[in-house]
N, C-alpha and C positions, 0 to 999 in steps of 0.2 A: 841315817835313813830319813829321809823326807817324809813329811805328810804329806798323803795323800788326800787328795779333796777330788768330788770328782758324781756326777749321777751315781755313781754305786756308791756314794758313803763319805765319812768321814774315816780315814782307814789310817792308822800308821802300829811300828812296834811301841810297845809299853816301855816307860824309861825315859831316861837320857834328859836331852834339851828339851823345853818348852818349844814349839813351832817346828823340830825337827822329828816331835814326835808325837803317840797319843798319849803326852802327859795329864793327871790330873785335870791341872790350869785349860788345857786343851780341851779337854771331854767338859768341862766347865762351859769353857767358851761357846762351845758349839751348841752344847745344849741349851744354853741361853738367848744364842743366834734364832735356833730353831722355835725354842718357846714363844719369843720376837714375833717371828712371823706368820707361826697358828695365831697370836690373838691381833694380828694384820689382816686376817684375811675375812674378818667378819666380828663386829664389835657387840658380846652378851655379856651377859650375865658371869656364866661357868663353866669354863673351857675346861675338856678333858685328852690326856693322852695316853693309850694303851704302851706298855715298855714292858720287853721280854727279850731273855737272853740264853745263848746255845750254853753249852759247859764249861766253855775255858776258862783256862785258871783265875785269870783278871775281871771275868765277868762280873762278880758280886760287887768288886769294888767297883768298876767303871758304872754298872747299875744302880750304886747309889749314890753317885756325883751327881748321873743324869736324871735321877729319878729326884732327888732333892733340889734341882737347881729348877726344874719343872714347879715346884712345891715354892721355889721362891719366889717366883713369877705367877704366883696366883692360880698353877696351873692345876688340877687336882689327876693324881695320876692311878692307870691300872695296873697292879704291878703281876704279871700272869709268872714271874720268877723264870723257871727252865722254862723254857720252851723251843717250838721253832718259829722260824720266819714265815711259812705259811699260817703259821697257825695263831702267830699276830696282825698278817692281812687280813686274815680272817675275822678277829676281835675286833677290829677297829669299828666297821661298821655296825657288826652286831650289839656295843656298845654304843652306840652312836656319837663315839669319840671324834674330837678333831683333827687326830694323827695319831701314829703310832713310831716308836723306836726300836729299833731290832739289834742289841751290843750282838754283835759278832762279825768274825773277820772271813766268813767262809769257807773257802778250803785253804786260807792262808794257814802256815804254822801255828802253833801255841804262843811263840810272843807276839804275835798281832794281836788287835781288838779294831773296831768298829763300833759306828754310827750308821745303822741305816735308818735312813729315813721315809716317811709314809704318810701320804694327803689322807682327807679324811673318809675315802675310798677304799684305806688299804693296801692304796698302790703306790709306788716308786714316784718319786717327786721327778718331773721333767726337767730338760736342760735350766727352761728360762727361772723354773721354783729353786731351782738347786744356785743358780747364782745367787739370786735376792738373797737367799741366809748367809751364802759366803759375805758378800757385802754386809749384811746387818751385824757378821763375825767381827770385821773388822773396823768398825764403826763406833759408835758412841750412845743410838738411840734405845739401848735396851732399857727397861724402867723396871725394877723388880718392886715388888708387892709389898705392902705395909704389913704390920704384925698381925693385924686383924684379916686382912684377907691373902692368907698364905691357902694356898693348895695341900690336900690331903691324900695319903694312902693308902689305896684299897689295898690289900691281896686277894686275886680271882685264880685258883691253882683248877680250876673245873677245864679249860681251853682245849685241851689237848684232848679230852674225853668226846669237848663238843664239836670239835673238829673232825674227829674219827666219824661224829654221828652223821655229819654232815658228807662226808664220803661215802658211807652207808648209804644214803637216802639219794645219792643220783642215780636216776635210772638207767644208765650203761652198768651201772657194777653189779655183777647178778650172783648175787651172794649165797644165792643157794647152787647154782652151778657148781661154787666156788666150793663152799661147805661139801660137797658131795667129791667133790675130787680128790681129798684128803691132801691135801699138797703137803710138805716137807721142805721147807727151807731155812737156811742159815743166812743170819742176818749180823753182820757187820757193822756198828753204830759207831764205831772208831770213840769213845768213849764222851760222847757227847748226847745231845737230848734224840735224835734219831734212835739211841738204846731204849730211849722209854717210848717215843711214840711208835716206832715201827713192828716192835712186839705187840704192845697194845690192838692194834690195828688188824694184824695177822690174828692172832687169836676170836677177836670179834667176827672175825672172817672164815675161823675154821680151820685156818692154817695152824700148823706145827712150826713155833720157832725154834730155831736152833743158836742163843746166842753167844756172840764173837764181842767181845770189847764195847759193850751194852752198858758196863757201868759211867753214867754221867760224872767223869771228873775232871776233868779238861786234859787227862795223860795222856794224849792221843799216841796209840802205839805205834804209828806209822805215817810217815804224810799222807794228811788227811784228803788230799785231794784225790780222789776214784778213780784212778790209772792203775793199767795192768802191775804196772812195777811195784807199786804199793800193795799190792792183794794177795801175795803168796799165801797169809794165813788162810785167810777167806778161801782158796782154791783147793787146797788141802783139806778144809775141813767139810766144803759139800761131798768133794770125793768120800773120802772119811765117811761122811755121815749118811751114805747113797740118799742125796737130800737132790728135790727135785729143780732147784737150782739156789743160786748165793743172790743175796740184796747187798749191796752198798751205798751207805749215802756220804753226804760231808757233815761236818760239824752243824750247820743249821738245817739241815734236810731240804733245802729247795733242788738240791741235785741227787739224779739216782741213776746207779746202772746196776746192773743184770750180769749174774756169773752162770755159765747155763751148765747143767748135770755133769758133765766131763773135770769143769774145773778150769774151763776156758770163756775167758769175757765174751759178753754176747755183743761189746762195745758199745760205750758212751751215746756214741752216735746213734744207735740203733735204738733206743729208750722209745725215743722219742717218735720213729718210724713207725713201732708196732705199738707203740696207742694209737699215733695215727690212725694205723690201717682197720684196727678195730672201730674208733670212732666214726672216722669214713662209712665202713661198713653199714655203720646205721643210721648215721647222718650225714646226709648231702650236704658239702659246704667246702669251703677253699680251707688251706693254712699258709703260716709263714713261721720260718725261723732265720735265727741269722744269716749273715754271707760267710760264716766261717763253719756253717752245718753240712753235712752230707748233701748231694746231691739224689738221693734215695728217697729224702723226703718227698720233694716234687714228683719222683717217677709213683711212689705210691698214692700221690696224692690227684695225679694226672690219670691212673688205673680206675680211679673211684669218678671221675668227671669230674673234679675241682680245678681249681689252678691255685697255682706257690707261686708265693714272691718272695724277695728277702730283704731284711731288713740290716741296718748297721748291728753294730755288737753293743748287747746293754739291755736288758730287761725292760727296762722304759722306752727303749727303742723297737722292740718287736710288739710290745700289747699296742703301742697308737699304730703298725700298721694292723693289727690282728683288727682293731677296731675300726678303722678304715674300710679294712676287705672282708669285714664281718666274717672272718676264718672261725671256724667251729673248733679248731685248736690249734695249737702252735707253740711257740719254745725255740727251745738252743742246743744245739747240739752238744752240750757238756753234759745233758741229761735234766736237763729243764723242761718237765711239761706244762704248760700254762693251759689249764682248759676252763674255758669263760663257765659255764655249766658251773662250777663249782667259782672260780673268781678269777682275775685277772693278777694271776703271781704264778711262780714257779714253786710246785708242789709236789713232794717227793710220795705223798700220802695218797694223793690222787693216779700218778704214774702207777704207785704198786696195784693197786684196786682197779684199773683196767686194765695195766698189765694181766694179771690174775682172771681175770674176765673172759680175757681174751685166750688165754693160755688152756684154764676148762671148756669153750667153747669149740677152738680146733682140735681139742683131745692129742693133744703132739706134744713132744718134748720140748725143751728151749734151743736143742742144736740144731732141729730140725727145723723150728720156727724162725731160726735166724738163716737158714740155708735154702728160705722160701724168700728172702726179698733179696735185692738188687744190690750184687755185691759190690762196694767200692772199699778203697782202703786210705785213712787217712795217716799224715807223719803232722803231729803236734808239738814244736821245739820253739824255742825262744833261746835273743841272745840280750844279757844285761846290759843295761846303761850305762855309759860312762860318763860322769860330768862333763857339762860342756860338748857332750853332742848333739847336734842339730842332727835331729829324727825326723822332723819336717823334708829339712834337706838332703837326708839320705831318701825317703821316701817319693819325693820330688824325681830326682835322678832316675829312681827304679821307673817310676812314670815314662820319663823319657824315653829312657831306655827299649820299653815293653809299648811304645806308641802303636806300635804296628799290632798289636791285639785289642782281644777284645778286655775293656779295663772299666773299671768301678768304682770310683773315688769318693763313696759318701761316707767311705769308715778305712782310714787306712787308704791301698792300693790291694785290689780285685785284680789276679790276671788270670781269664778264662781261656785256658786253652781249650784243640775240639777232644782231648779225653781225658782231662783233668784239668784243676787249679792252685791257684797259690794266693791266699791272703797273708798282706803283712798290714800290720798295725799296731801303735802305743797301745800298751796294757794300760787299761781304768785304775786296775787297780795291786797292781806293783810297778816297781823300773823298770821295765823290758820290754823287747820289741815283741810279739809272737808272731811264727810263723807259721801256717798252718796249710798244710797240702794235700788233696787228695785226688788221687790215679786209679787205674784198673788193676796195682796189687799193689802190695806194700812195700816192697824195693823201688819201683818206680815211685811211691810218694817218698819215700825216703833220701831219693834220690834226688828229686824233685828240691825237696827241701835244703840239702844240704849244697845243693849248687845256687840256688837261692841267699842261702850264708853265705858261702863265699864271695859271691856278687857285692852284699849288703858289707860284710866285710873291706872289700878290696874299697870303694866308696867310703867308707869313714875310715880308714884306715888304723881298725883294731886288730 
């Protein structure tokens, strides 16, 4: 397995080689890169860095490579322990920290781990931030700290309480609607810190949880990434529990979808449309999410007077256009809601608390609430890398090939046809191509999709 380096992280599996993986020596390095370049970007006194980690198994130990290699570089660090990734963008500034590190690998499997990294905003380091430390990785000018000024160890375990409070206090989440509705839902944490926050949160809110794989231990019962095929339990047990619908999130909670009363996905894609459309609702303003989100967006975003634009794939890539087109929300269709109101990150805590808002406010069920917007259907597949493929060049061709449309080339290869499309482009963050298609049902995206592989196929000749 390769490391991967890349705007979402320093990512590889645990083990193996040095440089082919997230060895030790490796989380070392990087964290040292990283510390490098927080005390580069302004010369004080006493640099601080917020470091919080989802459940997996490797977390503790890769948290105190990174956390001590920060302490040899004079850095003095916050250590918030379990947590999530919103809820370290969150810390950073309210600390008035220089950055923050988030060890976790996503919705990757259990033997992944990660490095993500964060300005002292809270937010995603940009392309050109994310070279400099690759560079400073492989270089020579790190200086670590003399004995006398090593960096020190807080534990702050309060974050995830003050983060809830902070969901609380925006004013779209109207928590006595919410309280008054009595809701009922099963909540799915796949055995990572979403168990602790997402109960938490519900409860403060009123809601009844019902939890599902809630204990933080990194045993993830299922691939942990929020697709139908992964969620039998979860569907089973809203039915089960006549609970008024399922929450899902991933191992660090920036992604969230919706199981609605029956025991059928409200879909990924849709997260993100119905905070929209609540948000819209009562605030005028544009959005944006990626080029590989539903087309839904825009149509409810165009119902409200806004306008959508889309950006490349990459969390760092939609907030500078969100900030751009001063969007009053916006996100990625895997179930990413980023709503500035609360911060510029993908936040699973903020999605449920408007979701919920929104859900007491139309007094409707969630089948019904999904069979009120603009139905489209997407087909999401990928095909693995083989050494020694030129993905460039395969995608180069597909270009050619598809001149005669309308095409999109700032992320991958865009082909807009006039009732559906097809994104292809390198995954950030594994080996794979993804393909991603959606049409007027889901045979045609399916379809869509798979004559697309075979194209991509026949072209590199796997």
């Amino acid at each position: 397995m390769t490391l991967i380096k890349s705007i979402s992280g320093i990512r590889g599996t645990i083990g193996g080689q040095v440089g082919d993986n997230l060895t030790p020596i490796d989380a070392v390095k990087f964290a040292s890169a990283y510390g490098t370049w927080i005390k580069q970007q302004r010369d004080k006194d006493n640099y601080r860095v917020v470091v919080g980690r989802d459940a997996r198994i490797s977390g503790e130990m890769i948290q105190n490579l990174v956390m001590n290699t920060l302490v040899g570089l004079g850095i003095h660090v916050v250590d918030l322990g379990l947590s999530t990734t919103p809820t370290v963008e969150i810390a950073v500034p309210m600390e008035h920290a220089d950055g923050g590190i988030i060890l976790t690998a996503s919705h990757n499997p259990k033997q992944w781990n990660a490095l993500k990294l964060l300005d002292a905003n809270g937010e995603f380091l940009n392309g050109e931030e994310g070279a400099k430390i690759l560079k400073i990785a492989e270089g020579t000018e790190m200086n670590f700290a003399d004995v006398d000024s090593l960096g020190k160890i807080t534990i702050n375990d309060a974050y995830i309480d003050l983060h809830i409070d902070e969901v609380l206090d925006m004013d779209l989440v109207d928590v006595d609607a919410i309280k008054k509705a009595n809701f009922k839902v099963v909540v799915d944490g796949v055995n990572s810190t979403g168990g602790i926050a997402i109960p938490l949160l519900l409860e403060r809110l009123g809601v009844h949880p019902v939890k599902l794989f809630c204990e933080p231990n990194g045993h993830f019962p299922h691939n942990p990434e929020p697709l139908k095929e992964h969620l039998t339990d979860l569907s089973k047990a809203v039915v089960k529990e006549h609970a008024d619908f399922g929450i899902v999130v991933d191992p660090d909670v920036d992604r969230l979808a919706f199981m609605d009363e029956t025991g059928e996905m409200f879909g990924e894609e849709y997260t993100l449309v119905a905070c929209a459309d609540y948000v819209l609702s009562k605030t005028k303003g544009n959005t944006v999410s990626n080029m590989s989100s539903t087309r839904a967006l825009r149509d409810v975003t165009e119902k409200h007077g806004g306008t959508y634009e889309a950006s490349a794939v990459g969390e760092v890539n939609v907030v500078s256009l969100m900030k751009k087109n001063n969007a009053v929300i916006g996100g990625e269709g895997n179930g990413g809601i980023i709503y500035p109101e609360s911060h510029y990150g993908r936040d699973a805590l903020v999605g449920v608390a408007l979701f919920l808002s929104l859900l007491a406010e139309k007094k409707m069920n969630v089948s019904d609430l999904r069979a009120s917007y603009p139905s489209y259907f997407m087909s999401k597949k990928k095909i693995q890398l083989t050494p020694g493929l030129d993905v460039d060049g395969v995608l180069s061709t597909m270009e050619a090939n598809y001149a005669h449309e309308n095409l999109t080339t700032i992320d991958g290869v865009k082909i807009d046809f006039s009732n559906s499309w097809v994104h292809l482009r390198k995954s950030n963050t594994e080996p794979i191509i993804r393909i991603y298609t959606e049409a007027p049902s889901q045979k045609e995206a399916d379809s869509l999709a798979d004559r697309i592989i075979s194209e991509i196929k026949a072209i590199a000749n796997i």
